[in-house]
N, C-alpha and C positions, 0 to 999 in steps of 0.2 A: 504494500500500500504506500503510496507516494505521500511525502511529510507533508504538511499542512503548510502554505505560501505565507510565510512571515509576514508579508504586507498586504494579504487578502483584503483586512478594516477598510487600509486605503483605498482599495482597488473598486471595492462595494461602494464607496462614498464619490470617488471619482463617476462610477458608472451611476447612480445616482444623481451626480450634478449635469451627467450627461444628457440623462433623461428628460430631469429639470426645463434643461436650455433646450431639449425639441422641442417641448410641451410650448413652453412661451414664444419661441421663432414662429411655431404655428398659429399661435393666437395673434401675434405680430402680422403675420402674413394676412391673415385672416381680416383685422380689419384694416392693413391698407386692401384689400382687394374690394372693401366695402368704399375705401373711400373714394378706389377707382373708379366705380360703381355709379358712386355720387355725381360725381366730378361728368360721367360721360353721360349722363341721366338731365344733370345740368345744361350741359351741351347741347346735349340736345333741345333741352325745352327753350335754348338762346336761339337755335336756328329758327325753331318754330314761331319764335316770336319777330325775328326778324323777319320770315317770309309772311307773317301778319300782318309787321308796320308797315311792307313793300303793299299788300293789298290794299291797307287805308290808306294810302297816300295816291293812288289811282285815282282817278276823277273826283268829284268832291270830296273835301279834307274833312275828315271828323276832327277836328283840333281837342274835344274830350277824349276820345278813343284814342288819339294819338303820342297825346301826352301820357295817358296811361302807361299805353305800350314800351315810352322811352322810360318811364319810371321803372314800369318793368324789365326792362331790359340792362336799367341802371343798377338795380339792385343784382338782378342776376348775374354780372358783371363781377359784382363785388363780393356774392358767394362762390364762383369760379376762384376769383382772387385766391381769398380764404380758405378751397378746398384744396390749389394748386401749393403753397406753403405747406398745410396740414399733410400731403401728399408727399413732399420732400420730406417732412421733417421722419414720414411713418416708414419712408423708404432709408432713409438711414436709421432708422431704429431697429429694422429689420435685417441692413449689412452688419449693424455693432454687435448685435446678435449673433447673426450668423460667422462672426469671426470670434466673439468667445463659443460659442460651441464646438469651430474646428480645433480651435486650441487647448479643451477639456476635451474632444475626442483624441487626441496627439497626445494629452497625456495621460490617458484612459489606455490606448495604445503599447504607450511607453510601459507602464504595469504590467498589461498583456504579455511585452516580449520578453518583459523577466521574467516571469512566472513559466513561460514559456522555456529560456533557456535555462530554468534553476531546474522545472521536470526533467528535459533532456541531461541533467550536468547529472540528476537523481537517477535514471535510465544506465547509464555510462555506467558510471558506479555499481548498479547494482550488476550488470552486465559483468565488469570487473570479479567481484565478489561471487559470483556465480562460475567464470572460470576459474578460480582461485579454487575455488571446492572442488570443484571436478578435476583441475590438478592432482589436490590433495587426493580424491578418490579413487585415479587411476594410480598415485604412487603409491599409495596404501596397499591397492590390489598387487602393484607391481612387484612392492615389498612382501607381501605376504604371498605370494605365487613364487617367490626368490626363495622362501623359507620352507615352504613347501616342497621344495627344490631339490633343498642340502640334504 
């Protein structure tokens, strides 16, 4: 049976903070994709009101209607703004993320391949010790087939 990895604790708490940082990168992901969502939802409802204002402005001007439409379209304007910042800011929220969780997988890793080369160095060894016995039990026999001999 192979010895127990002296730094197992860490290795569980490592893979643990691994876990951690997917769970939040996804939730990160998640709602910038909402706030793409937003943003091209927006977009849309700007085009539509622009091809609105282009209709009221055909033959007689509803100068109420119209106004409206620029108000609306002012504001809409100014939630684009606010989505397109909110937008950066969720997209780097999600690289700063994403660069501590390669960095917790790399040393999540790094554990792995001790533990790794510490079973193989345990393998070797016992490998070792196993011809060492069968030395011993073929010079046993050899000795005692020598004696048997005389």
């Amino acid at each position: 049976m192979a010895p127990k990895f002296s730094l197992q604790n860490v290795l569980d708490v490592r893979h643990g903070k691994v876990e951690l940082l997917e769970v939040e990168l996804g939730k990160l992901m998640l709602a910038q994709q909402e706030v793409e969502l937003q943003l091209s939802t927006l977009h849309e409802f700007h085009k539509n009101l622009l091809e609105e204002l282009a209709i009221v402005q055909l033959g007689d001007i509803d100068l109420t209607k119209s106004s409206l439409l620029r108000l609306n379209l002012s504001q809409v304007n100014g939630y684009i703004k606010r989505l397109t910042v909110e937008l950066v800011r969720r997209k780097k929220d999600v690289e700063e993320k994403r660069a501590d969780l390669v960095k917790a997988k790399q040393a999540e890793e790094t554990l792995e391949i001790l533990k790794r080369k510490r079973h193989e160095i345990y393998l070797a060894e016992q490998v070792q010790i196993e011809g060492r016995m069968q030395d011993d039990i073929y010079i046993a026999q050899a000795f005692r087939n020598q004696q048997q001999g005389v």
